[in-house]
MOPAC internal coordinates of N, CA, C and O (Angstrom, degrees):
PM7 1SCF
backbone

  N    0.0000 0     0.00 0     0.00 0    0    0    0
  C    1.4579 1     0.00 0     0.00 0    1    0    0
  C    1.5335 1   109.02 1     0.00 0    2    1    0
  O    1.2310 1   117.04 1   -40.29 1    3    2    1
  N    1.4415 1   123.23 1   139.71 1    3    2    1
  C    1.1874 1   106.20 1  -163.51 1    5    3    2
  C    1.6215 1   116.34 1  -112.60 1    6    5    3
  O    1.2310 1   111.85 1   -69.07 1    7    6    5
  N    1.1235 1   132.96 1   110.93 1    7    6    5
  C    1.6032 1   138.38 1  -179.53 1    9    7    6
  C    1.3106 1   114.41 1   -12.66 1   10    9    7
  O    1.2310 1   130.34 1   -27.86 1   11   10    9
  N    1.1685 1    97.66 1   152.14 1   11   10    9
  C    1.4390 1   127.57 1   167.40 1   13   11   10
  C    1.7753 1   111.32 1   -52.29 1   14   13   11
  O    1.2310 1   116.47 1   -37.28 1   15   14   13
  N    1.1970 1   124.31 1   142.72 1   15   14   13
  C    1.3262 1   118.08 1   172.81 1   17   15   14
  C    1.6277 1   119.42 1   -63.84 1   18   17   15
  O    1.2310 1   133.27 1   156.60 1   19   18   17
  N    1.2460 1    91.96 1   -23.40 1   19   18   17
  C    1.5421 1   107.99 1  -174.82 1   21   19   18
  C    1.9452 1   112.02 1   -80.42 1   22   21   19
  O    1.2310 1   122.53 1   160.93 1   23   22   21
  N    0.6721 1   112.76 1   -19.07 1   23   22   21
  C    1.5430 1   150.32 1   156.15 1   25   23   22
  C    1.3617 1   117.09 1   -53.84 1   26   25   23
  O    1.2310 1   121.40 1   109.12 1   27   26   25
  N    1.2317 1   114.92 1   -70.88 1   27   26   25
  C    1.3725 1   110.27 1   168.25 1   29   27   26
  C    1.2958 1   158.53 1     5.47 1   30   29   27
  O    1.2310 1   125.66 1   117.00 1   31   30   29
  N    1.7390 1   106.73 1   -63.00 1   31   30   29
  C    0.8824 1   146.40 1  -117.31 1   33   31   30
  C    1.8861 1   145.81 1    -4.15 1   34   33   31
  O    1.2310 1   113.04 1    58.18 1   35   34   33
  N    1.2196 1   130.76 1  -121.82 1   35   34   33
  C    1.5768 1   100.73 1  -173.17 1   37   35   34
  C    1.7693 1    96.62 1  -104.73 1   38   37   35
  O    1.2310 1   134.17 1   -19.75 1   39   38   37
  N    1.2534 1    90.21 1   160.25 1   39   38   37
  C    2.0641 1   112.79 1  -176.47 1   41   39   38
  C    1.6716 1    91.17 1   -72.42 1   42   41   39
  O    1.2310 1   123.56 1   -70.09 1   43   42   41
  N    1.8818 1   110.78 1   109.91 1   43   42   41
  C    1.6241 1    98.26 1   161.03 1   45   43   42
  C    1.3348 1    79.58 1  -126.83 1   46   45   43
  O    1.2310 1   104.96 1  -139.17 1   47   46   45
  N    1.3145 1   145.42 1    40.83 1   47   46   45
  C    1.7309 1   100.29 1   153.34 1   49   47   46
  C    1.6331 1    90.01 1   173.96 1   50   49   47
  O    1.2310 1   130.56 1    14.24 1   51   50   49
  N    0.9168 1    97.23 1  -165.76 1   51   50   49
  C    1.5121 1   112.05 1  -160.97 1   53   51   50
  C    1.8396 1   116.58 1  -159.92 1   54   53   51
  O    1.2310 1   112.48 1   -83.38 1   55   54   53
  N    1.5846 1   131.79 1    96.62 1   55   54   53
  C    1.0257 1   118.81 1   167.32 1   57   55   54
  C    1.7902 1   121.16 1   -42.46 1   58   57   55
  O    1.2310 1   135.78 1   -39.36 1   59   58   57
  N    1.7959 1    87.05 1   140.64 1   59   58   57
  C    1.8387 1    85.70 1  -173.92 1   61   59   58
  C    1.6513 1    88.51 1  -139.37 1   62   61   59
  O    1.2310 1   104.48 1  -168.21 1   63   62   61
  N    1.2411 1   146.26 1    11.79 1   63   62   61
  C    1.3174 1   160.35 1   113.77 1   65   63   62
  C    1.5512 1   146.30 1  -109.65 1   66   65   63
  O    1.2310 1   122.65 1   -19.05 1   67   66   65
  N    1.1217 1   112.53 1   160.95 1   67   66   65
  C    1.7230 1    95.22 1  -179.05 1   69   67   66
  C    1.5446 1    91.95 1  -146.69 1   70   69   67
  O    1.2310 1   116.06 1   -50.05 1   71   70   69
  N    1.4931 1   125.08 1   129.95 1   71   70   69
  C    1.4640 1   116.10 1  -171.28 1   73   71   70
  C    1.7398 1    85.13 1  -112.85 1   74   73   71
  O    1.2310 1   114.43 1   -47.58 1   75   74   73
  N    1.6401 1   128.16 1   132.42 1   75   74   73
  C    1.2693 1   129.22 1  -167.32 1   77   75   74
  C    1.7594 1   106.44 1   -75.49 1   78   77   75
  O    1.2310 1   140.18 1   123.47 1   79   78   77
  N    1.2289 1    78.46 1   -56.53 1   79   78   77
  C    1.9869 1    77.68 1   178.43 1   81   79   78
  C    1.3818 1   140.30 1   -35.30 1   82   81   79
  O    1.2310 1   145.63 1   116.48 1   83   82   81
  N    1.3619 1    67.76 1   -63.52 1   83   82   81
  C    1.9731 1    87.90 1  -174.22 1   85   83   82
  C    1.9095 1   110.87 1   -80.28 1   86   85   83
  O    1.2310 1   119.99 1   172.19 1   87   86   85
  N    2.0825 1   117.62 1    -7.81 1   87   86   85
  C    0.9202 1   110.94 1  -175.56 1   89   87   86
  C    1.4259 1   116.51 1    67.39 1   90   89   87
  O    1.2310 1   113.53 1  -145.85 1   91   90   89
  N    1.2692 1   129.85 1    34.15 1   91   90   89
  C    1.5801 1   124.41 1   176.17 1   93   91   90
  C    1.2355 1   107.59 1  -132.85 1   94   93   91
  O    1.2310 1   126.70 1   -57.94 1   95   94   93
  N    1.1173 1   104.71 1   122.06 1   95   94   93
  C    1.9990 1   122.58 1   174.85 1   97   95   94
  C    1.7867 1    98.75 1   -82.17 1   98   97   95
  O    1.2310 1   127.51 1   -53.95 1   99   98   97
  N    1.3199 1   103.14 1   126.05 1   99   98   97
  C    1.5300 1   110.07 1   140.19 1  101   99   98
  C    1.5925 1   128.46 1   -76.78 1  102  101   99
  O    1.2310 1   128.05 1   -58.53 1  103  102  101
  N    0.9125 1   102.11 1   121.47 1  103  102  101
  C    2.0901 1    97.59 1  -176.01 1  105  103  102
  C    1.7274 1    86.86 1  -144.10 1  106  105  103
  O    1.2310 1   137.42 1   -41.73 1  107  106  105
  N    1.6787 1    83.86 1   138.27 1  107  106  105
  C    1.5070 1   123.35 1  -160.07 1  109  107  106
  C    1.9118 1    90.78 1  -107.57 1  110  109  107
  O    1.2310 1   126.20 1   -81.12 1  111  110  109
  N    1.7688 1   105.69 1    98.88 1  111  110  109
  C    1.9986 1   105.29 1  -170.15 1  113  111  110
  C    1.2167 1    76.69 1   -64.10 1  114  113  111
  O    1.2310 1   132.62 1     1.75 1  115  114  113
  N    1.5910 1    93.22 1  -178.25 1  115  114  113
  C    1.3042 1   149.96 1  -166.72 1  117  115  114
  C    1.4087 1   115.63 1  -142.52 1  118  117  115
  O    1.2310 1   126.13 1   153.29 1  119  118  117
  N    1.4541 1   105.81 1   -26.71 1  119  118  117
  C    1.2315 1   122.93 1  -169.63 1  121  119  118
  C    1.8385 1   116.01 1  -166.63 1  122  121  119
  O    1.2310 1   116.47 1   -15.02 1  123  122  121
  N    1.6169 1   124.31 1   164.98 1  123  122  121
  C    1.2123 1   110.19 1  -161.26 1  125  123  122
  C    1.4042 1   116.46 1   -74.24 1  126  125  123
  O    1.2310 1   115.22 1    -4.28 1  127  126  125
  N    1.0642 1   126.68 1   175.72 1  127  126  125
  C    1.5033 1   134.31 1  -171.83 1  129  127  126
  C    1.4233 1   117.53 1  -152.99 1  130  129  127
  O    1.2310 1   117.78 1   -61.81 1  131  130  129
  N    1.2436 1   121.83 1   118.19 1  131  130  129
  C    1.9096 1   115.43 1   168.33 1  133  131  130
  C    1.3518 1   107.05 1  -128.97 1  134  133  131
  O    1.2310 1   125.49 1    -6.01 1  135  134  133
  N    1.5618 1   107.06 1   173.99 1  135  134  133
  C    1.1237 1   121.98 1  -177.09 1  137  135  134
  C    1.5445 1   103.28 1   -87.03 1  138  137  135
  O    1.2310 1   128.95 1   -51.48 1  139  138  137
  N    1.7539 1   100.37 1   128.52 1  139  138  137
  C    1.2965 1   129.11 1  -168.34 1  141  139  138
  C    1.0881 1   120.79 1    93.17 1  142  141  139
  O    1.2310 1   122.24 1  -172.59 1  143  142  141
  N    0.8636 1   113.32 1     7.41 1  143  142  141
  C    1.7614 1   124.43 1   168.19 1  145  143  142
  C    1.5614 1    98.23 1   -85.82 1  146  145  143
  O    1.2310 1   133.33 1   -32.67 1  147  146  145
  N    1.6700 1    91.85 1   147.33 1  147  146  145
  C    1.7303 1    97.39 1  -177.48 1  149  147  146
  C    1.6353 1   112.05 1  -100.78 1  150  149  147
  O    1.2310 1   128.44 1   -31.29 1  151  150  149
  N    1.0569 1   101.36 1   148.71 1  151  150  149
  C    1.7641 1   100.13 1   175.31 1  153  151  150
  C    1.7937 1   109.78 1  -124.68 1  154  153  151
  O    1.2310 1   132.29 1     9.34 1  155  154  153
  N    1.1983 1    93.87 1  -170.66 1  155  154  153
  C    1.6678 1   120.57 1  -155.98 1  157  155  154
  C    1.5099 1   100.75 1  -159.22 1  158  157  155
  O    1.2310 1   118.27 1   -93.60 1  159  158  157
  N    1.6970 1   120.90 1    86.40 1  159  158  157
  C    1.3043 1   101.49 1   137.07 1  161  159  158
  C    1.5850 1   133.94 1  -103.08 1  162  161  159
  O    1.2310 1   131.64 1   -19.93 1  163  162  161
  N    1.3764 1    95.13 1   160.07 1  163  162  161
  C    1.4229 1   100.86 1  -157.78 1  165  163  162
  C    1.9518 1   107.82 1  -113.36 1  166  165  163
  O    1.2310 1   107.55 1   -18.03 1  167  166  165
  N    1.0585 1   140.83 1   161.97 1  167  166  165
  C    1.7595 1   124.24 1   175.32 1  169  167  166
  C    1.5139 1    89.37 1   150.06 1  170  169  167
  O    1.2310 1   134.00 1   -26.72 1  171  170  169
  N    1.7042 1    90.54 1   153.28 1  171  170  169
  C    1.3068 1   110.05 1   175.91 1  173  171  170
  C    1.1447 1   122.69 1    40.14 1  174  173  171
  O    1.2310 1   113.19 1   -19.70 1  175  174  173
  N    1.7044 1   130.48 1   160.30 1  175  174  173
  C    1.1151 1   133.09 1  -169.63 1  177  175  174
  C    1.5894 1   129.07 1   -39.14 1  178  177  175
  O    1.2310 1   129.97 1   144.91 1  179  178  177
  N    1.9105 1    98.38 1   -35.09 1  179  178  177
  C    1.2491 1    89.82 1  -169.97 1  181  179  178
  C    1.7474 1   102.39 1  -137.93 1  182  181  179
  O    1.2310 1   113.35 1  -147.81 1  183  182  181
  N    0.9476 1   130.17 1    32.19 1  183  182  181
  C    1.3617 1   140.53 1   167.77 1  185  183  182
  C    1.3518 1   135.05 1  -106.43 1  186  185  183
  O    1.2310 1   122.69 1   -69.40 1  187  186  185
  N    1.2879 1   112.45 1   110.60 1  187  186  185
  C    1.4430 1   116.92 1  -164.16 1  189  187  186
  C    1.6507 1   123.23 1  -163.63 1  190  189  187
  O    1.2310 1   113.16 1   -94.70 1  191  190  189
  N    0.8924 1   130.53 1    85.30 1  191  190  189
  C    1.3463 1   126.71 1  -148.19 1  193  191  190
  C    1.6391 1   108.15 1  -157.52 1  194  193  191
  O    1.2310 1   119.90 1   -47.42 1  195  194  193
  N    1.3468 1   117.80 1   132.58 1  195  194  193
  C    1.5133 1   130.13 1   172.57 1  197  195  194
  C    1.2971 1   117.44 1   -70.23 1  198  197  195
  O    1.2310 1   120.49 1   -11.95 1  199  198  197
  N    1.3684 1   116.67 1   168.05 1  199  198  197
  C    1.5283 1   118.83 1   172.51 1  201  199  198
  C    1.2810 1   109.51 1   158.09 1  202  201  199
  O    1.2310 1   121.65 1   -42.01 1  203  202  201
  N    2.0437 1   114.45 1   137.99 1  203  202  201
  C    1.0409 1   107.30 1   179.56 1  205  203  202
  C    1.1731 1   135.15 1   -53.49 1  206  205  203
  O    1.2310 1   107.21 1     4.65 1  207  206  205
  N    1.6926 1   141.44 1  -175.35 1  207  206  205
  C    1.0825 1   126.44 1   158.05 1  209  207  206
  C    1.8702 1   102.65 1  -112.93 1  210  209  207
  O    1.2310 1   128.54 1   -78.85 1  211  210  209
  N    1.3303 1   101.15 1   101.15 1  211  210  209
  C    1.6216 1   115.75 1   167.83 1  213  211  210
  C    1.3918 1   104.74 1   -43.03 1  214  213  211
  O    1.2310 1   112.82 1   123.22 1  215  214  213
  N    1.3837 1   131.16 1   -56.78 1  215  214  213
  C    1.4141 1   139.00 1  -148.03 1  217  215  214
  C    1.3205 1   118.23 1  -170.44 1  218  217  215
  O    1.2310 1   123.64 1   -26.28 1  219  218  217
  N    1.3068 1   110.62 1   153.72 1  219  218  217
  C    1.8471 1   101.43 1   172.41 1  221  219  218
  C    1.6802 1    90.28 1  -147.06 1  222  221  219
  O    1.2310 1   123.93 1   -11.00 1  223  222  221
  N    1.3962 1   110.07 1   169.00 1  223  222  221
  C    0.7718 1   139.18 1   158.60 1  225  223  222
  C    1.7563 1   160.33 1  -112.62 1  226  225  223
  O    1.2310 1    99.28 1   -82.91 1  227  226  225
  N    1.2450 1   154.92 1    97.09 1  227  226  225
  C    1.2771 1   135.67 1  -153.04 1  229  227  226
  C    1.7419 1    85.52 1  -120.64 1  230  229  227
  O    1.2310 1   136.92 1   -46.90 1  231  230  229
  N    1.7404 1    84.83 1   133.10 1  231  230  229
  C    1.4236 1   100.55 1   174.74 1  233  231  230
  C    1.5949 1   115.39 1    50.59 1  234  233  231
  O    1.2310 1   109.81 1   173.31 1  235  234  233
  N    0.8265 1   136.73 1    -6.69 1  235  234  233
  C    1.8320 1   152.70 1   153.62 1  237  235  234
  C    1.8687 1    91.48 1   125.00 1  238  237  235
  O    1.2310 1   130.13 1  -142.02 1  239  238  237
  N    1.0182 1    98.06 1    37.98 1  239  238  237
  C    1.7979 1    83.28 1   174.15 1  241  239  238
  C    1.7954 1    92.68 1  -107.48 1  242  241  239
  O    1.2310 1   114.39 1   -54.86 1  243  242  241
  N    1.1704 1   128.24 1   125.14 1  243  242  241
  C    1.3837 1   123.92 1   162.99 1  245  243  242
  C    1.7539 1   115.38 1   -55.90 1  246  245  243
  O    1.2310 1   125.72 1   -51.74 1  247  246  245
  N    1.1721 1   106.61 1   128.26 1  247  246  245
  C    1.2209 1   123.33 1   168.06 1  249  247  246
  C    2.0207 1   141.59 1  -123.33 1  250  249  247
  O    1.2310 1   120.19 1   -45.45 1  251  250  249
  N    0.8719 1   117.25 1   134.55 1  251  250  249
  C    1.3488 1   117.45 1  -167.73 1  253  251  250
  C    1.7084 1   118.74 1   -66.63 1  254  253  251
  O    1.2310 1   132.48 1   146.17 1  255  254  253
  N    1.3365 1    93.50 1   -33.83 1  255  254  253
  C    1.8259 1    96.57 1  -166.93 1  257  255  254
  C    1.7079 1    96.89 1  -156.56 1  258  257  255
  O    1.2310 1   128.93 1   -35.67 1  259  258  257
  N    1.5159 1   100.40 1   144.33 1  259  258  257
  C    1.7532 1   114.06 1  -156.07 1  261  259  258
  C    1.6027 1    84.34 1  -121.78 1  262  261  259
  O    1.2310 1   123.19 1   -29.60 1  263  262  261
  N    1.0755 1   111.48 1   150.40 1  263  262  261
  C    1.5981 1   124.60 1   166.72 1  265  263  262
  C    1.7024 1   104.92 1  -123.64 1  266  265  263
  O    1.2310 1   130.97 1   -19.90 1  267  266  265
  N    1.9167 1    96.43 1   160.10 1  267  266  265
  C    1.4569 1    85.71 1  -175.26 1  269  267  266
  C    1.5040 1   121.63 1   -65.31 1  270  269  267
  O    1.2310 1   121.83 1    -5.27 1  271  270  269
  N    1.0900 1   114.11 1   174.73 1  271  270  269
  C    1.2730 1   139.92 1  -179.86 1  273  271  270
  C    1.8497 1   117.44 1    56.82 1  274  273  271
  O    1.2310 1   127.80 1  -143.48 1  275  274  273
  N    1.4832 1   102.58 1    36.52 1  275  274  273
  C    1.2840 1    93.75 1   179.83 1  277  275  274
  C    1.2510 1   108.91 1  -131.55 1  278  277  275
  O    1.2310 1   112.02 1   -29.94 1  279  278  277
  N    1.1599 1   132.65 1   150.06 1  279  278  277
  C    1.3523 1   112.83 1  -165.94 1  281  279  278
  C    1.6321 1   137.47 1  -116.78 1  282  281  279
  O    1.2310 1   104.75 1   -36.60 1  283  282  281
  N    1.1264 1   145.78 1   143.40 1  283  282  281
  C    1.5172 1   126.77 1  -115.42 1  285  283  282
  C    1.3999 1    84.99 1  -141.18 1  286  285  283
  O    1.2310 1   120.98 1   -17.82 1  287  286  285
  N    1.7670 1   115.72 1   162.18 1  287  286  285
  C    1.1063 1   134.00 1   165.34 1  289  287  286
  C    1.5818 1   110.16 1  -113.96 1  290  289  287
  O    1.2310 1   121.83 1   -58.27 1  291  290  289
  N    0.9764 1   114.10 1   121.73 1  291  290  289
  C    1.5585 1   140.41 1   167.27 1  293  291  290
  C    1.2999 1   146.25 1  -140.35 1  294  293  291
  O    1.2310 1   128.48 1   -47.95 1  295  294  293
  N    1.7955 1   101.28 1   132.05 1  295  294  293
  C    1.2060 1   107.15 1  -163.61 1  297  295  294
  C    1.6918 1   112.60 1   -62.18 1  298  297  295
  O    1.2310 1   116.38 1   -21.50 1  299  298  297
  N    1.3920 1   124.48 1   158.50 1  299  298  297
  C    1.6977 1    85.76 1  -167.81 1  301  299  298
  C    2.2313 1    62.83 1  -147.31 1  302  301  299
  O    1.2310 1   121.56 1   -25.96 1  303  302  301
  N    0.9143 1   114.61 1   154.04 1  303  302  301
  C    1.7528 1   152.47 1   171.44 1  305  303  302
  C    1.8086 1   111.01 1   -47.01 1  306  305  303
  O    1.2310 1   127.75 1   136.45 1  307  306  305
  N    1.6883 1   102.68 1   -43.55 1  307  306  305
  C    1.3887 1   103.09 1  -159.34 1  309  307  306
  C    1.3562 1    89.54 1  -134.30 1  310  309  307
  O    1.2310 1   119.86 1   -10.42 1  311  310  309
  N    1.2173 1   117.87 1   169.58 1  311  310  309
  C    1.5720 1   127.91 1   153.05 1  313  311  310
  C    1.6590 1   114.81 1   -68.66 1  314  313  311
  O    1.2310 1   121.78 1   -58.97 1  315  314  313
  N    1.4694 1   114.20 1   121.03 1  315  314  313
  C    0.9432 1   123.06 1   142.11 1  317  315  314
  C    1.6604 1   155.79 1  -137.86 1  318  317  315
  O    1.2310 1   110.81 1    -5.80 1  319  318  317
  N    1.3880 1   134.90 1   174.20 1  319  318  317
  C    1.5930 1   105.09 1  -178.80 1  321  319  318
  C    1.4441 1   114.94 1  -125.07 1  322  321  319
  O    1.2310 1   127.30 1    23.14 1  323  322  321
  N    1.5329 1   103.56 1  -156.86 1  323  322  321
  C    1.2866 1   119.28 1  -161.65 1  325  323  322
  C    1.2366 1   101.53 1   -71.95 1  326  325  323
  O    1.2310 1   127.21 1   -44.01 1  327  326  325
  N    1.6883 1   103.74 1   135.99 1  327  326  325
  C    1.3709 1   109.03 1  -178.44 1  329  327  326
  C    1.4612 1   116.76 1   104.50 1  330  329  327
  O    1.2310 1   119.01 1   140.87 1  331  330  329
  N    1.3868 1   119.49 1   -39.13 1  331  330  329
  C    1.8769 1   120.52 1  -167.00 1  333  331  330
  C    1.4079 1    81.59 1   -61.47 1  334  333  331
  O    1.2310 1   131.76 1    -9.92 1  335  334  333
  N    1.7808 1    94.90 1   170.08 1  335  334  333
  C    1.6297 1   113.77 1  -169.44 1  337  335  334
  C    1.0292 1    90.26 1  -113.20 1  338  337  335
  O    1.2310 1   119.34 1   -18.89 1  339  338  337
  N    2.0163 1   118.87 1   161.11 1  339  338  337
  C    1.2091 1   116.46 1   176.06 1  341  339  338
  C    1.7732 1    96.50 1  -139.36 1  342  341  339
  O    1.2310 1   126.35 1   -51.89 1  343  342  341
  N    1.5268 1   105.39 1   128.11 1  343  342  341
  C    1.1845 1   100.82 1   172.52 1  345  343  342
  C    1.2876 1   118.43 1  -117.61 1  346  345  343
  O    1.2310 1   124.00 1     3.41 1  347  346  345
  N    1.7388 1   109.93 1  -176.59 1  347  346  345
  C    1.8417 1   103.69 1  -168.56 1  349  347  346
  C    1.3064 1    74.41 1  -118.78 1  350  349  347
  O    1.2310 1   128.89 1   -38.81 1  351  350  349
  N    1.6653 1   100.47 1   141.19 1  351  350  349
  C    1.2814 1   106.31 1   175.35 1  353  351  350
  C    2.0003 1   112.08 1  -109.43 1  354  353  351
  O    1.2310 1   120.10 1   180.00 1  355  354  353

């Protein structure tokens, strides 16, 4: 069943890779991001699912906190692709 808009929460980013193996989305923020903050990506008919963020990465250096417009490596739970939205909830 699918949430409330209000639910959501706000649009920071947007997957713009998905590497299958290793399970890590590249997503290009929009807005800031840290570790322990919860997310929401959203795409395609049937993908949609929360989850913390353990860790991120830029360029393979681990990092604590993402600002917009830069773009991050993360481990993400499920398969997903180019284009799904990712919000901070």
């Amino acid at each position: 069943m699918p949430k409330a808009l209000s639910d959501e929460g706000k649009l920071i980013g947007e997957v713009t890779h998905y590497f299958g193996k290793i399970g890590v989305a590249v997503i290009k923020l929009k807005g800031a991001l840290k570790v322990g903050d919860t997310i929401r990506i959203v795409g395609g008919e049937s993908t949609d699912f929360e989850q913390k963020v353990e860790s991120m990465e830029i360029e393979h250096k681990k990092i604590k906190t993402a600002k917009a417009k830069q773009s991050i490596g993360l481990k993400v739970k499920k398969k997903v692709r180019e284009g799904y939205k990712v919000y901070k909830l």
